[in-house]
Structures are given as structure tokens and as C-alpha cells.
GULO-867734 format. One record per residue (C-alpha): chain; residue number from 1; x negated, y, z negated. Coordinates in Angstrom, 1 decimal. Layout:
<zazas>
> A,NUM,X,Y,Z
...
</zazas>
This chain:
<zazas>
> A,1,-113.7,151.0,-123.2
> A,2,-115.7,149.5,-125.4
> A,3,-119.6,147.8,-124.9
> A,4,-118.2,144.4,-124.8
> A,5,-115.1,144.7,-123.2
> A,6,-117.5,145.9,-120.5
> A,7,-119.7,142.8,-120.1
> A,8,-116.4,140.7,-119.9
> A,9,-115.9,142.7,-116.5
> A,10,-119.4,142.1,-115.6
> A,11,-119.7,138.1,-116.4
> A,12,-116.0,138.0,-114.9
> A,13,-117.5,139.7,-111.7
> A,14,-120.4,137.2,-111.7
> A,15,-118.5,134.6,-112.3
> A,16,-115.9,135.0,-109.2
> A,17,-118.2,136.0,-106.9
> A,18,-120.2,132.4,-107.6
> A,19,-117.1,130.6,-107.5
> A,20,-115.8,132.2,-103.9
> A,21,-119.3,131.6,-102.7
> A,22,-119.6,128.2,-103.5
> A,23,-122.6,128.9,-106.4
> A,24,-121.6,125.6,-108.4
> A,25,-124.7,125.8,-110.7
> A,26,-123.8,129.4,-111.7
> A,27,-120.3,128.6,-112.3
> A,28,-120.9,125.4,-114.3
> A,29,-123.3,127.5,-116.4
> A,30,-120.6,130.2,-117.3
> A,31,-117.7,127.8,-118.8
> A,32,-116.5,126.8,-121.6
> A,33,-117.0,123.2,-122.4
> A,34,-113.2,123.3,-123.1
> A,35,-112.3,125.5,-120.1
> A,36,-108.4,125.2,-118.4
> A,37,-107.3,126.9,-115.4
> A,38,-103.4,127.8,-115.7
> A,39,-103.4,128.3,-112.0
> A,40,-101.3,126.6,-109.5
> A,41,-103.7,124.1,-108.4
> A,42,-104.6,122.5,-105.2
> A,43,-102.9,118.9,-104.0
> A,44,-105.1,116.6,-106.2
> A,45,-107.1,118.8,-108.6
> A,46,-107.5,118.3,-112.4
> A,47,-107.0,121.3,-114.5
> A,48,-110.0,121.2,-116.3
> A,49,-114.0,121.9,-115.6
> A,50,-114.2,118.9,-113.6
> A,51,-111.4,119.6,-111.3
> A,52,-112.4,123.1,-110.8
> A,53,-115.6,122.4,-109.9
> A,54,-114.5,120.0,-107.2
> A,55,-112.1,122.4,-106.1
> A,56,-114.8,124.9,-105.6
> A,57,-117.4,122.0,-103.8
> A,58,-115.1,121.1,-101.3
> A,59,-113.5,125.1,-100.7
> A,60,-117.4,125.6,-100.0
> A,61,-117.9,122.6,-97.8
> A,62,-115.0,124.0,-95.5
> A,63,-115.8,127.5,-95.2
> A,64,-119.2,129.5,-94.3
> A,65,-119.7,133.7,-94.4
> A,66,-117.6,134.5,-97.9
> A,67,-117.7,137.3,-98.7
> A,68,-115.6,139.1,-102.3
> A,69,-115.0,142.8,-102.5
> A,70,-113.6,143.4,-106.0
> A,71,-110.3,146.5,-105.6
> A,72,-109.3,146.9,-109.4
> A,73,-110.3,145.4,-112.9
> A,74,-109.3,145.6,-116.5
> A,75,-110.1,144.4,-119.7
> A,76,-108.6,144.7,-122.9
> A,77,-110.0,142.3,-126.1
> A,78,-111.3,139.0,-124.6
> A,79,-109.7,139.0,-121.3
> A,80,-110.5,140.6,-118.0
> A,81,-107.9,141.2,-115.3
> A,82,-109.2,141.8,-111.9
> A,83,-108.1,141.7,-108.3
> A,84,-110.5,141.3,-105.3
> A,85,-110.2,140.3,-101.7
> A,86,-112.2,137.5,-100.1
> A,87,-112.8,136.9,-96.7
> A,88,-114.2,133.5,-95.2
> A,89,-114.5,131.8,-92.2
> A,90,-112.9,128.2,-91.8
> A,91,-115.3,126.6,-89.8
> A,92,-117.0,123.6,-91.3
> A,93,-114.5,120.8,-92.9
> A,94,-110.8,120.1,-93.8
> A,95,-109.3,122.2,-96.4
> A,96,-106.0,120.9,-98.2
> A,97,-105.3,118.7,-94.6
> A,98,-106.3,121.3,-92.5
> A,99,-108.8,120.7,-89.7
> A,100,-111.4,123.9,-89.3
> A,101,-109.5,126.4,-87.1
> A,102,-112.8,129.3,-86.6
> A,103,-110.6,131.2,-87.7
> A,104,-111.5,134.5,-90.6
> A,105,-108.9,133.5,-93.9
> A,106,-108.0,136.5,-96.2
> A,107,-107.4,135.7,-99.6
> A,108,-106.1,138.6,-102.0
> A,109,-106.3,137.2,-105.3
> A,110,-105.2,139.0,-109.0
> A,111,-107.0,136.0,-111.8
> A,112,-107.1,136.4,-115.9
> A,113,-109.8,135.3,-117.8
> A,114,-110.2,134.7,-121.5
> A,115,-113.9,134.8,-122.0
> A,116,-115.3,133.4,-125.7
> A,117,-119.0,133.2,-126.4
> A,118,-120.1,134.8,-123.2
> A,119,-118.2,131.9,-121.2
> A,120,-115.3,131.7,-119.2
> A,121,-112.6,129.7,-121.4
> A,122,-109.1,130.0,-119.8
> A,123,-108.0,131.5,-116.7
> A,124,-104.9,132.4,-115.2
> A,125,-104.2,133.9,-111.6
> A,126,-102.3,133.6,-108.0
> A,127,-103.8,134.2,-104.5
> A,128,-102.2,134.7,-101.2
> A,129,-104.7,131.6,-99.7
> A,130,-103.1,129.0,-101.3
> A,131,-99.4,130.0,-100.7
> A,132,-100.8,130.1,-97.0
> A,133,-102.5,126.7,-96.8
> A,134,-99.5,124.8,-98.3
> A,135,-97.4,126.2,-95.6
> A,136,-99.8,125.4,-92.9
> A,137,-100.4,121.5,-94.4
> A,138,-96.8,121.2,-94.6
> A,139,-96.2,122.4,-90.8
> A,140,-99.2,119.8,-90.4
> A,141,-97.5,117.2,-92.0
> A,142,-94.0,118.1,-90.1
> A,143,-96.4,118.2,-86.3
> A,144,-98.4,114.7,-87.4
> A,145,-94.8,113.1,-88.2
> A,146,-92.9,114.4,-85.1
> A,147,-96.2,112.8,-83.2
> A,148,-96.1,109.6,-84.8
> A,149,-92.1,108.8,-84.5
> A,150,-93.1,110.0,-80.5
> A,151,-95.4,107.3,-80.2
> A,152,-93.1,105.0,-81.9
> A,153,-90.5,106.0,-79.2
> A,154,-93.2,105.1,-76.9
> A,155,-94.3,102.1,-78.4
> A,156,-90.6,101.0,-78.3
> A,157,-90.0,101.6,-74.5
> A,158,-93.2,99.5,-73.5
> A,159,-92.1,96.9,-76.0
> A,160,-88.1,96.8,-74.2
> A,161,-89.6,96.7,-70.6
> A,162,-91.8,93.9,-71.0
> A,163,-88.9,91.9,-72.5
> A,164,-87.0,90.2,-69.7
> A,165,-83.8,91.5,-68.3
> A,166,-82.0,88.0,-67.7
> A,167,-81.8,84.5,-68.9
> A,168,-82.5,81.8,-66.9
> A,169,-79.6,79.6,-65.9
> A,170,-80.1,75.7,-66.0
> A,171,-77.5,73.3,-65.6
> A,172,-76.9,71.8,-69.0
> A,173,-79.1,74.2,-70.5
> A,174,-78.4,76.7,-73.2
> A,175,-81.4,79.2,-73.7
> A,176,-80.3,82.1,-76.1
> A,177,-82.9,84.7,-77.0
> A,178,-82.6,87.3,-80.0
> A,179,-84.7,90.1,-80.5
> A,180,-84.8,92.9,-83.5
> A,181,-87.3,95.4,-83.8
> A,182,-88.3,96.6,-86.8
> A,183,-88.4,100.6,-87.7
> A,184,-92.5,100.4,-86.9
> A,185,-92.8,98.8,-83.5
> A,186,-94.9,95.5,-83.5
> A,187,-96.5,92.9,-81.1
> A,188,-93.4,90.6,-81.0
> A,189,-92.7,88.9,-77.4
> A,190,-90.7,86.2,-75.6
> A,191,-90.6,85.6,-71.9
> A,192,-89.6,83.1,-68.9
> A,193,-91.4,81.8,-66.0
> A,194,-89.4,79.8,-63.5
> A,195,-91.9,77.8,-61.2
> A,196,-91.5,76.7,-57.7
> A,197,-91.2,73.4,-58.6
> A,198,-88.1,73.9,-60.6
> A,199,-89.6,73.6,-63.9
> A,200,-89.2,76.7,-66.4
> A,201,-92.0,78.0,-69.0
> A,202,-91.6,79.8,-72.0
> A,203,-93.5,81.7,-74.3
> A,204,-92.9,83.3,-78.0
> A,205,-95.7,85.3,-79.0
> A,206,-97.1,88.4,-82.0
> A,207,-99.7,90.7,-80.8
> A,208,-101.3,91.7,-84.3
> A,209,-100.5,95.6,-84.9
> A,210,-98.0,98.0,-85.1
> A,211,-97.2,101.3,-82.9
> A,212,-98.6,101.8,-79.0
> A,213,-101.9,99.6,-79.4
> A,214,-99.5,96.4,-80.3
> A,215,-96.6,97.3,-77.4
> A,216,-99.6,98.0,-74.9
> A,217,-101.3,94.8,-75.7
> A,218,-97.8,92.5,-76.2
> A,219,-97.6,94.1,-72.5
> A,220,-100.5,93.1,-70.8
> A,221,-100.1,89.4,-72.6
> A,222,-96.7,89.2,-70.6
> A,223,-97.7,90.1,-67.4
> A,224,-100.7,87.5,-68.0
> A,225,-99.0,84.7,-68.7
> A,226,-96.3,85.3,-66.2
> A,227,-98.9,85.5,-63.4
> A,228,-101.2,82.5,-64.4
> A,229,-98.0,80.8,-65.3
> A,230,-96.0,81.3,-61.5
> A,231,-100.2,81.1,-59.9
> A,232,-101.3,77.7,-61.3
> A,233,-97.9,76.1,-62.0
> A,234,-100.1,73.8,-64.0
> A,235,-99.6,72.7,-67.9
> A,236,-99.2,75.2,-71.2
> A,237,-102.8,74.7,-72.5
> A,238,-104.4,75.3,-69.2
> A,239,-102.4,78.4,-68.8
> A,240,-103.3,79.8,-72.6
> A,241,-106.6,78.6,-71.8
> A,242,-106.8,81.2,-68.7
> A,243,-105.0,83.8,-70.8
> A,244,-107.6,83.3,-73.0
> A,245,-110.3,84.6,-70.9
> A,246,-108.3,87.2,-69.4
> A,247,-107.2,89.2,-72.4
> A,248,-111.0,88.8,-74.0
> A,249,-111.7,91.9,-71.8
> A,250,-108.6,93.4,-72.2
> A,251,-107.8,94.1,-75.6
> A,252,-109.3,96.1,-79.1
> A,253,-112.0,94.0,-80.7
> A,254,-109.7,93.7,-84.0
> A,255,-106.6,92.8,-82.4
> A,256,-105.7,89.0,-81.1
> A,257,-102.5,87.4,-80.0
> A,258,-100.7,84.3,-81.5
> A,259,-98.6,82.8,-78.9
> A,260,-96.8,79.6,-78.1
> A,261,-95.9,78.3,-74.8
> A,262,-94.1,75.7,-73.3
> A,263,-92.7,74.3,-69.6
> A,264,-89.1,72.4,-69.3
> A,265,-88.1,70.0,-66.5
> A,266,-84.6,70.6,-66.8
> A,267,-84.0,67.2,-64.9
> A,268,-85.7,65.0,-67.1
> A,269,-86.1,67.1,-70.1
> A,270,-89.7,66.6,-70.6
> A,271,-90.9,69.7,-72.6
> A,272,-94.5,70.0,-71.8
> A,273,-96.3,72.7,-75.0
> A,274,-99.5,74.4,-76.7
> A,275,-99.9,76.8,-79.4
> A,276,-102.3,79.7,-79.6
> A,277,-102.4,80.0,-83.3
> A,278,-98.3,80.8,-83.4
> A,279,-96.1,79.3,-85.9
> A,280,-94.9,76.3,-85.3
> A,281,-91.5,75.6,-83.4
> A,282,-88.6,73.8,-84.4
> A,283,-87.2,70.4,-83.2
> A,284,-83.6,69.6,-83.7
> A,285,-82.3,65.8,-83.3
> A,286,-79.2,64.8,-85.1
> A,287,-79.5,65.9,-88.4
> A,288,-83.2,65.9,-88.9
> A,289,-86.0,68.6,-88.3
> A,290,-89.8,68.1,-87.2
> A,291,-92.2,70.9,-86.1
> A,292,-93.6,70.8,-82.6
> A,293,-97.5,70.6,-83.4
> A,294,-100.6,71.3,-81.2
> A,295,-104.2,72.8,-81.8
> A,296,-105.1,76.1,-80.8
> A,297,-106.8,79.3,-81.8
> A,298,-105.2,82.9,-81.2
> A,299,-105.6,84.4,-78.0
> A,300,-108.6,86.8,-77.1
> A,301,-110.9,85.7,-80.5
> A,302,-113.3,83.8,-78.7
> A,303,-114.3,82.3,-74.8
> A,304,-114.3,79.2,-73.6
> A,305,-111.3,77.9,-76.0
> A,306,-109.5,74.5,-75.1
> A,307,-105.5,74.0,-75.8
> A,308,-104.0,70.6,-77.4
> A,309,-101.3,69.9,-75.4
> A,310,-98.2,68.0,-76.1
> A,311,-94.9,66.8,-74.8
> A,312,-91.6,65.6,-75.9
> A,313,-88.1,64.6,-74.2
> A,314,-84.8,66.8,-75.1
> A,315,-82.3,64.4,-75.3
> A,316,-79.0,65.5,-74.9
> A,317,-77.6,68.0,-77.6
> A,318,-81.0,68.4,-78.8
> A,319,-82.6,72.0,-79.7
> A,320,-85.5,73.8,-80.3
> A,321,-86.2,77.2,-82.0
> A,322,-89.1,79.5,-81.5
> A,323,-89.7,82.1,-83.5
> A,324,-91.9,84.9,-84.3
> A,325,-93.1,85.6,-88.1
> A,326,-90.6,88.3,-89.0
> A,327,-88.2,85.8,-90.0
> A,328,-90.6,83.5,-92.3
> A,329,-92.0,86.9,-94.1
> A,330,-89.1,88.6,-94.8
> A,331,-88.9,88.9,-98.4
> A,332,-85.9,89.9,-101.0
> A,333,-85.4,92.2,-103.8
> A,334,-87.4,90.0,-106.3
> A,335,-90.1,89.7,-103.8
> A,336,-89.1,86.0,-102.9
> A,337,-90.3,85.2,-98.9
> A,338,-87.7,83.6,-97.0
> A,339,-90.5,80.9,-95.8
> A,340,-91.1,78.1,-93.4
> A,341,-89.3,75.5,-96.0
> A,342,-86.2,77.3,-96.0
> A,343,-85.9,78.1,-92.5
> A,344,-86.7,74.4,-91.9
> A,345,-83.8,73.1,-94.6
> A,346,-81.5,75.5,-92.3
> A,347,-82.7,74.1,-88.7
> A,348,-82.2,70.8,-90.0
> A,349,-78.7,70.8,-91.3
> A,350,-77.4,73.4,-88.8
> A,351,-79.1,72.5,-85.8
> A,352,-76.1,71.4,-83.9
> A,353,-74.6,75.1,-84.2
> A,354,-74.2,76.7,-80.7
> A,355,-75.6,80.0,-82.1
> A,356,-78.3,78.9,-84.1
> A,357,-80.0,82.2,-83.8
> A,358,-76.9,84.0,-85.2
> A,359,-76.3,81.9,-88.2
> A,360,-80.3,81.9,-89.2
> A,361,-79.6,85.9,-88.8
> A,362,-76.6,85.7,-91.1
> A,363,-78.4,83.6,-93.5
> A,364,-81.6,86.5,-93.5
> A,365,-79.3,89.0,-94.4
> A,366,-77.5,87.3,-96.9
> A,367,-81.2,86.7,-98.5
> A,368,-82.5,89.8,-98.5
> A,369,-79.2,91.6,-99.7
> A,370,-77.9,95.4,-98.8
> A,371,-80.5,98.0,-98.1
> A,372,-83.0,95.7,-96.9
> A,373,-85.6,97.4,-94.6
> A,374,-86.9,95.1,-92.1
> A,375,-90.6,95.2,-92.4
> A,376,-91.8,93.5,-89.1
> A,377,-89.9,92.6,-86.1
> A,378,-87.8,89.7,-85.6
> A,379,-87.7,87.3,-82.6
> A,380,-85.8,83.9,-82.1
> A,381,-85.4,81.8,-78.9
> A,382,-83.2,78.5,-79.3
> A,383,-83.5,76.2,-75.9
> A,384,-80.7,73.7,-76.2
> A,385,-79.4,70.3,-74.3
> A,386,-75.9,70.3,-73.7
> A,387,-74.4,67.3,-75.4
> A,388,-72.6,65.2,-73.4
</zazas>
């Protein structure tokens, strides 16, 4: 072997044993300006000295106690062949997804090098590590997946129990709720509160979120309002206006609740209402459509918040739709949203529809086309008169 073939093996030896040790200044130093690695490279890393240098940062920043014991090496005109074992300890960061596991990692690597100029220029090479990690972040991947769709399943089961289980029945009354989840859970709600004095309240409201924090606060909201409701038997804004204050103490500081709520005298059919930041209901009447407007901010943003309140008389074949923003922000192939003027233009010509939820459904669908995927969930609650 000749005199040069044997410093290849030495600078080859230096140069591994800096790498696996996390020695970036060395490493840097003993490349090529032009240097490649051929290598199968980690999830995210640039071939070139760059890459390789951050691949080598953040390998150090994981593991502590490297250690390289070189088995075999060969060189033959400007490249080296060697194989060496290293042993580390993952103990200090994430490596390729991986949270440190304490745990002693063997890597048996076989790398090429083709040195010019006394610098390392190309190299080529397979360890058993990397093989190893990939299998272990894709079992990660699988776990963190299996947890998430559990939570979902969660998140859905909260979400279905707070809904109610029956309709109200009023004489002359038609109240006809529809509800659609989306595949990711959300803060959707609607619910019933029938007082002792005979009068009925109703509330449509979004908990912002998705997943278990959104179902778990949607919750609590329900069993608020149906308390203060049935408690006070008093008006909407008083009732939001208690709400208010309870769920300040109650929820995440980043989440709050839009919610709309309204109380029926199914004799005279006065309909009492106030809006926590929620979008605006519906008002059918023969052919034309106005929205049911009163001040408010989102539940649980601030204390001390006053609700407008409002009222208007049903007369008889008269309707009004609540809804939750699924509906509005659905959007089409194209990217078009479905939106407030087009759900209005349908209220107001096809109002007098029995199941107005069903044909506003019918028209979603038709809007969005075949393989639509729902991207929040949808609720819709049409109160209606009888007509004579």
C-alpha cells in the first residue's frame, strides 16, 4: 500500500470519528467546497456540505457518550472503504421524531470516501442506525395517529351527549334540528330549555377549536346555559350575560364561544333574542328574508359584558333558521364560499319549505360537488309557525 493511499485511511479515520462525535469545526475543515454525500439521507437533509453539517449538529444535539471503534478499512487510489461501529447514548433531544429514550443506539456503518487535495469530496455508505430510526419514526407516526383518531372518538362522544335527545313539542310549532359533524370534531352546539312558565329557549352556538378542548368546552357551555336558562327564567341577554361570567373561569385563555339564544312564547309568538358574537339568524315572512340583529361580544373574552336584546312576533307560517358557520364557509372546487348572500337568496325564496334544513343541505352539496370533504361541522335549527 502505498504512502498516500495510507494518509487517505488516516484523514478518513479523522474525519469519521469528528463527524460521529459531533466535532463540526473539524469536519467542516476536511471537505471539499464541492463535497456530495451519495447516502440515503435523513427526512429533510440536503445532500451537500450544508446539509451534512446539519445533519451532524443536530445527531450531536441528541446523543451524548459517542464513541467509534473502526473493524476494517481499505483503500485503493483516492478512495478509502472502512467499516466501524459507533455506540451512543440517546439522551438529550429528538432525533428523526424520536423523543430521547436513555437508551445505548449501535450503529454499524460501511462509508466510501473519495478524498482530492487532502479533503473529503464524495462519499458513499449505509448504516444499520438509519434503517432503525425510520422504522421507529414510522411506528411513531402509526402510535401518534391511532392517539389522535382516539381523541377524536372522544371528542365525538362528548360532542353527541351534550346534544339533546328530543325535540320539544309545541302546538302549532315545527322545531327541526340538523346536525353533521365534520371528520375533525368541532365546537358546534344547539340546545332547548323549556321554562316553567311555558315559554321555550333556544340556543345555536361554535366553541372555537377542534378535537377534545372544543367538545369539552361546547359541553360545559350547554350545561351553563341550560342551568341559568331553567334558574332565572328571565330574558336571552341576561342569560348570556351570566354565561358570560361563568365560562370566564372555565375555559382555555385562547378559546371563546359565539352563541345565539333566544326564548319563544308559543302562545303569542313573541320571540324574545341576543347574540354572543354568532352569525346572524334568519327571518322568513312570505317571500322575503331579514336577519335577526342584536349586539354582543363572544362568550368568555371579557367580564362584565351587556347583551342587546330584541324581540319579534312569528306570525303564522313564519320561520326562522339558525345556523352555525359550517354552512356559510363551505367552499367548492374553485375555492368559491357558499356565503351569507347565498344562503340568504335561498331562505328567502324557499322559506315556506317544510324541510328547510334538508333543501339548504341539498343545495350545499350540489355546490360543493362529489368528493367534497366537509371541513367544519354543520348545524341548522329551523323554528316554524304552522300556517293556518
Amino acid at each position: 500500500m502505498s504512502e498516500a493511499e495510507e494518509k487517505n485511511k488516516a484523514l478518513a479515520r479523522r474525519f469519521l470519528e469528528a463527524r460521529e462525535k459531533g466535532g463540526i469545526a473539524v469536519v467542516d475543515e476536511m471537505m471539499a467546497p464541492d463535497y456530495v454525500i451519495h447516502a440515503r439521507l435523513l427526512p429533510g437533509q440536503q445532500p451537500g456540505r450544508e446539509g451534512a453539517i446539519r445533519a451532524i449538529a443536530e445527531l450531536s444535539a441528541a446523543v451524548s457518550n459517542a464513541s467509534v471503534r473502526f473493524e476494517d478499512q481499505v483503500a485503493a487510489d483516492d478512495k478509502v472503504v472502512t467499516r466501524f461501529i459507533v455506540h451512543a447514548t440517546h439522551d438529550r433531544g429528538e432525533l428523526m421524531g424520536i423523543a430521547p429514550t436513555g437508551r445505548q443506539m449501535t450503529n454499524v456503518v460501511i462509508v466510501i470516501l473519495r478524498i482530492s487535495g487532502g479533503k473529503i469530496a464524495e462519499e458513499w455508505g449505509m448504516g444499520t442506525l438509519g434503517a432503525r430510526l425510520r422504522r421507529e419514526h414510522l411506528e411513531h407516526e402509526i402510535r401518534e395517529r391511532e392517539r389522535v383518531e382516539q381523541e377524536m372518538r372522544v371528542a365525538r362522544s362528548i360532542q353527541q351527549a351534550s346534544l339533546p335527545k328530543e325535540v320539544p313539542t309545541l302546538e302549532d310549532w315545527q322545531i327541526t334540528p340538523y346536525y353533521q359533524p365534520a371528520r375533525e370534531v368541532g365546537g358546534d352546539f344547539y340546545d332547548f330549555f323549556e321554562l316553567d312558565d311555558g315559554r321555550v329557549g333556544f340556543a345555536v352556538g361554535d366553541a372555537t377549536g377542534k378535537g377534545v378542548p372544543a367538545a369539552f368546552v361546547m359541553s360545559a357551555t350547554c350545561a351553563l346555559l341550560g342551568g341559568v336558562a331553567t334558574a332565572l327564567s328571565s330574558s336571552p341577554g341576561e342569560v348570556l350575560s351570566r354565561v358570560n361570567e361563568a365560562v370566564l373561569t372555565r375555559i382555555p385563555p385562547n378559546m371563546f364561544i359565539t352563541c345565539f339564544c333566544a326564548i319563544l312564547d308559543p302562545k303569542s309568538g313573541a320571540l324574545s333574542y341576543a347574540n354572543a358574537g354568532h352569525d346572524l339568524p334568519y327571518l322568513w315572512r312570505g317571500g322575503d328574508c331579514e336577519e335577526l340583529r342584536a349586539r354582543g361580544m363572544p362568550l368568555g373574552l371579557m367580564p362584565g359584558m351587556g347583551y342587546e336584546e330584541k324581540e319579534t312576533t312569528l306570525q303564522a307560517g313564519e320561520a326562522v333558521l339558525f345556523y352555525s358557520d359550517g354552512l356559510v364557509e363551505a367552499h367548492n372546487p374553485m375555492g368559491e364560499m357558499f356565503g351569507f348572500p347565498r344562503l340568504r337568496a335561498l331562505v328567502a325564496e324557499h322559506g315556506e319549505e317544510g324541510s328547510l334544513g334538508e333543501f339548504l343541505v341539498k343545495a350545499l352539496y350540489s355546490f360543493v360537488g362529489e368528493g367534497w370533504q366537509q371541513e367544519d361541522d354543520i348545524t341548522l335549527l329551523t323554528l316554524r309557525r304552522s300556517a293556518p
